[in-house]
Structures are given as structure tokens and as C-alpha cells.
C-alpha positions in Angstrom: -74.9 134.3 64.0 -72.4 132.9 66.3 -69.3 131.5 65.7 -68.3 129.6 68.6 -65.8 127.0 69.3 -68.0 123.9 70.8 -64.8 121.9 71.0 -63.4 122.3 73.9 -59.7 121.0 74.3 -59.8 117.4 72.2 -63.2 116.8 73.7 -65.3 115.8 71.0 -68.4 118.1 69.8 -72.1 116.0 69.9 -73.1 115.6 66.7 -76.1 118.3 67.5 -73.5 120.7 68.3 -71.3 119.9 66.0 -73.9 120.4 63.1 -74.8 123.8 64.0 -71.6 124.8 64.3 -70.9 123.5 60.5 -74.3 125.5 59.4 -72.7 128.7 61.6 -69.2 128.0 59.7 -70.8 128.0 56.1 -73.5 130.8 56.9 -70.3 133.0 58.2 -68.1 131.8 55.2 -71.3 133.2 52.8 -71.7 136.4 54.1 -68.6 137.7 52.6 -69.2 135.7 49.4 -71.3 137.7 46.3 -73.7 136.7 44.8 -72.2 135.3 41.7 -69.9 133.1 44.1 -72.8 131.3 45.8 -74.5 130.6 42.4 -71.0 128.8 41.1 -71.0 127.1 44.7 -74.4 126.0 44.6 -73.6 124.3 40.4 -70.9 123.2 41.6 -72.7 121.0 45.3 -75.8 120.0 42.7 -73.1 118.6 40.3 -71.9 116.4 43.1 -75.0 115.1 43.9 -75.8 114.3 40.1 -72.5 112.8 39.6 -73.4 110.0 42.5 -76.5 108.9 40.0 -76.7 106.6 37.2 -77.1 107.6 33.7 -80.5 106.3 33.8 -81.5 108.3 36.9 -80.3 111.5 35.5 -82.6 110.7 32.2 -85.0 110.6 34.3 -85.4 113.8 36.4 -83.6 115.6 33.0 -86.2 118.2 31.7 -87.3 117.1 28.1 -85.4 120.3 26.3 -82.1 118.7 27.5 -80.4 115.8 25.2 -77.8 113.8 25.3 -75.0 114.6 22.1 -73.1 112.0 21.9 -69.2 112.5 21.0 -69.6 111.6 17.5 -71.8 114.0 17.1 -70.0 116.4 18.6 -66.4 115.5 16.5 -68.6 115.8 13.6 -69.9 119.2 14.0 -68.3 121.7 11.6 -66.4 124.3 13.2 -66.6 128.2 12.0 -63.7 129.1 10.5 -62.9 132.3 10.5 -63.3 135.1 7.6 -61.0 138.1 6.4 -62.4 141.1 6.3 
């Protein structure tokens, strides 16, 4: 991996170099990142992407063992209460 500076003084990078500098950025900035931090940065990119698709769209590619609740449900939904001892 190497980080170098393709920019040199205000000139403008190409868009080839300028792209592997990006992927030489992120690879360096995930190197030092566990393993548990990637995971919660990859959820959080592929919840981006989702977010940019329609309702219908994400009905679509959803696997069948996920549903929709809708709020009412939800508001409806007994909550524990908690017991003495």
C-alpha cells in the first residue's frame, strides 16, 4: 500500500489517479480499524444504498422471513412490565 499525494500543488489529480488514491486512503484508514468497526461501516454504506430505493424495490430483493410491522402494530404491542421479586 502506498499513500501518496498525486496532487501536486492545485494541479488537479486524473480521475484514474485520483481513484486509487481514494481506494489507497480507505484501505489505509481500515487497517487500523477492527473488525467490529468495518462490519458497523459496511451496515451503515449498504443502508445508504437501500435508503436511495423505493419501498417497492426494497420488497422486492427483502428475503421472505423479513416483514414489514407497521406502527400500529408496533404502539399496540404490550410492553413487559416488570415483576418484584
Amino acid at each position: 500500500m502506498f499513500l501518496q499525494n498525486t496532487s501536486v500543488l492545485g494541479k488537479k489529480m486524473t480521475d484514474s489517479e485520483r481513484e486509487e488514491f481514494v481506494y489507497d486512503l480507505a484501505n489505509h484508514f481500515l487497517s487500523n480499524t477492527s473488525k467490529s468497526g468495518i462490519l458497523a461501516m459496511a451496515i451503515d454504506r449498504v443502508c445508504d444504498i437501500l435508503l436511495r430505493k423505493s419501498d417497492e424495490e426494497l420488497e422486492a430483493i427483502a428475503p421472505s422471513c423479513l416483514l414489514v410491522v407497521p406502527q400500529k402494530t408496533k404502539d399496540k404491542r404490550k410492553k413487559a412490565k416488570p415483576k418484584g421479586f
